[in-house]
C-alpha positions in Angstrom: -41.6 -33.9 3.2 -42.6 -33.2 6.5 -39.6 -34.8 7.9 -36.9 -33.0 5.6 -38.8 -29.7 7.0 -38.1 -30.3 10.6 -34.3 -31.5 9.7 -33.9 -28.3 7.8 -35.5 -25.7 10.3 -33.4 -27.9 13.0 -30.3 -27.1 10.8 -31.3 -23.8 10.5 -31.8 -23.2 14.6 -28.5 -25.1 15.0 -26.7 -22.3 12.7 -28.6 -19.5 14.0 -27.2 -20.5 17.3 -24.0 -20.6 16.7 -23.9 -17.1 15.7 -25.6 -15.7 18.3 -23.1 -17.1 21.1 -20.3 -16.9 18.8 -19.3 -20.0 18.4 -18.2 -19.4 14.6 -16.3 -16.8 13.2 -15.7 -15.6 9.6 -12.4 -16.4 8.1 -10.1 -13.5 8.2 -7.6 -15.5 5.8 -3.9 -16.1 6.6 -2.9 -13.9 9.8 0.1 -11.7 9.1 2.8 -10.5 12.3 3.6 -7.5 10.2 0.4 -4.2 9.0 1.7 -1.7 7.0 -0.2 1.4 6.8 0.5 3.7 3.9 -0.2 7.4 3.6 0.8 9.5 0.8 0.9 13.7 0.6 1.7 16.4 -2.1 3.5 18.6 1.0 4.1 21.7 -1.2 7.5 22.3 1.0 7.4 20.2 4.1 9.4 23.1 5.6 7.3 24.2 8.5 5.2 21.3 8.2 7.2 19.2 10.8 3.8 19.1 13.5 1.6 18.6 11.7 3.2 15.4 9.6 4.0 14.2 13.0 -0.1 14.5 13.8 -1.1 13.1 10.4 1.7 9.9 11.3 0.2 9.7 14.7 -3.3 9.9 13.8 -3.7 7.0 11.3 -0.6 4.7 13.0 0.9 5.1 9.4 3.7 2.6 9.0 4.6 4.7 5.7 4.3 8.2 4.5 5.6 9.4 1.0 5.8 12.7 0.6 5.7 14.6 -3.0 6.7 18.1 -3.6 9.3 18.5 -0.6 10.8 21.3 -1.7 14.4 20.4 0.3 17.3 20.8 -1.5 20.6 18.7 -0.9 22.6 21.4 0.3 20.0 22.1 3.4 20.7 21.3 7.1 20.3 18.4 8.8 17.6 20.1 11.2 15.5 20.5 7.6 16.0 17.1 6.2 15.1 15.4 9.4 12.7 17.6 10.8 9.6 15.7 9.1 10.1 12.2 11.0 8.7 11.8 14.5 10.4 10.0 17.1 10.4 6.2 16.0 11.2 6.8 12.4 13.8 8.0 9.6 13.2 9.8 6.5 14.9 8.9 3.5 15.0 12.0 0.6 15.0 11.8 -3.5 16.5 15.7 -3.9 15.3 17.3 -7.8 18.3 16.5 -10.0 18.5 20.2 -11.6 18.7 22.5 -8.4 18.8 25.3 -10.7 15.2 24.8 -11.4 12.4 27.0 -10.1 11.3 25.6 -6.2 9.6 22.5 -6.0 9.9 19.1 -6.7 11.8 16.8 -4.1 10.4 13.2 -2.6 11.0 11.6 0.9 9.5 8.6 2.4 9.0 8.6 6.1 9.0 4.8 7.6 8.9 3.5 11.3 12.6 2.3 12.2 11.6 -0.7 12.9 11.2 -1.3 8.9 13.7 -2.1 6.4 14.0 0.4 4.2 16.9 0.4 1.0 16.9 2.5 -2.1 16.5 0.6 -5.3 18.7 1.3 -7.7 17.9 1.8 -11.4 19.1 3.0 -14.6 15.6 4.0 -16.1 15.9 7.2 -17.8 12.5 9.6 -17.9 12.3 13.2 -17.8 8.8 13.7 -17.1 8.5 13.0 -13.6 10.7 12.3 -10.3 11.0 8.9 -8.9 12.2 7.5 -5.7 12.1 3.5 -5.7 12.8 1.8 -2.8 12.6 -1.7 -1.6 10.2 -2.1 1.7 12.3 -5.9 3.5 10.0 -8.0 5.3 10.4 -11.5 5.8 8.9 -13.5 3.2 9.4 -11.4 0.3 10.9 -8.0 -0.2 8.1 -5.2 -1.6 8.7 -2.3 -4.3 7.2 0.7 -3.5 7.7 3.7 -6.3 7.2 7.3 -5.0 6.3 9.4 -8.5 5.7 12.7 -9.1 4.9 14.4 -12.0 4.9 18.4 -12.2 2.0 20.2 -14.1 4.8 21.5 -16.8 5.4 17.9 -17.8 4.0 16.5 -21.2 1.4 13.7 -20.0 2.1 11.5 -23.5 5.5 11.4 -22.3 4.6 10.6 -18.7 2.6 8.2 -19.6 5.2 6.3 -22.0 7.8 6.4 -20.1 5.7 5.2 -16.9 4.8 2.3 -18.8 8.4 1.9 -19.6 8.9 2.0 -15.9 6.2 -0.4 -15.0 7.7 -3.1 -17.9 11.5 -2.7 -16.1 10.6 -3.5 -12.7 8.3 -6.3 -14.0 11.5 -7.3 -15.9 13.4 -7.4 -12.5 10.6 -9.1 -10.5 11.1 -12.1 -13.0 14.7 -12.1 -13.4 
C-alpha cells in the first residue's frame, strides 16, 4: 500500500504540473474556418433605425441579423431597403403579401457579403405568420435558416399547426 501511494501522489504531481505550465489543453473539438454569429430583432419599422442596426452588427461581430416587423413595403426606395446593412453586407427583404393591410409586418435578413446567401423556395401555405426561408452555403453542407413572425392578431392553434406543418416539410426536404 505504501508504494501504490507514492505512485499515485507521483501521478497526481505529474498532472498537476502539466496544468500549471500548460502543457495540456482541453479539447475544443473539431476546429471550424467559418463562426457564424446570429442576432435576431423585432425592429418595429427599421426606418430610421439604420445607426443603430449598424452599432448593434458592429458590436457583437454578428455574421447574421434577422429582422422581424420591418415595416418596408415593396414599392419603397432603394435608399429604404438598403439603408439597414453596413458596409460589408447585403440585406435581403420578405415584403407582407397583403400591402393593403394595416403597417407592419415585413422580414429582412442582413448577412456579411462574404456569405452565401439564396432564398429557399417553397410552396407551404400558412396564414398565421410570415416566413422568409433561406438557405445559408457553406462548404460542407448548406444550412436552413427560417425567419418567422407571427403578429398578435393571429390564432396561436393555427400557428402552431401549421408551424408544425412547416417543420415536417423541410424535414421532408432534408431527407429527400
Amino acid at each position: 500500500p505504501p508504494f501504490y501511494c507514492r505512485r499515485r501522489t507521483h501521478f497526481n504531481l505529474c498532472i498537476l504540473l502539466l496544468l500549471i505550465i500548460g502543457g495540456v489543453e482541453v479539447n475544443p473539438g473539431p476546429s471550424s474556418s467559418l463562426n457564424l454569429t446570429f442576432g435576431m430583432l423585432n425592429t418595429r419599422s427599421v426606418v430610421n433605425k439604420a445607426p443603430l442596426l449598424h452599432n448593434l452588427i458592429a458590436d457583437n461581430d454578428l455574421s447574421l441579423l434577422a429582422l422581424t416587423e420591418t415595416w418596408i413595403k415593396v414599392d419603397d426606395p432603394p435608399v429604404i431597403k438598403n439603408g439597414p446593412a453596413p458596409p460589408g453586407y447585403r440585406i435581403a427583404h420578405v415584403h407582407r403579401e397583403n400591402p393593403d393591410q394595416t403597417r407592419g409586418g415585413g422580414l429582412a435578413l442582413i448577412h456579411r457579403d462574404s456569405i452565401n446567401i439564396s432564398s429557399r423556395k417553397h410552396d407551404f401555405t400558412h396564414t398565421s405568420f410570415e416566413l422568409q426561408l433561406v438557405n445559408i452555403g457553406l462548404k460542407s453542407r448548406d444550412i436552413v435558416l427560417a425567419n418567422i413572425y407571427r403578429p398578435p392578431s393571429s390564432s396561436r392553434s393555427v400557428f402552431f399547426e401549421e408551424f408544425g406543418l412547416l417543420l415536417t416539410n423541410l424535414g421532408t426536404d432534408a431527407v429527400d
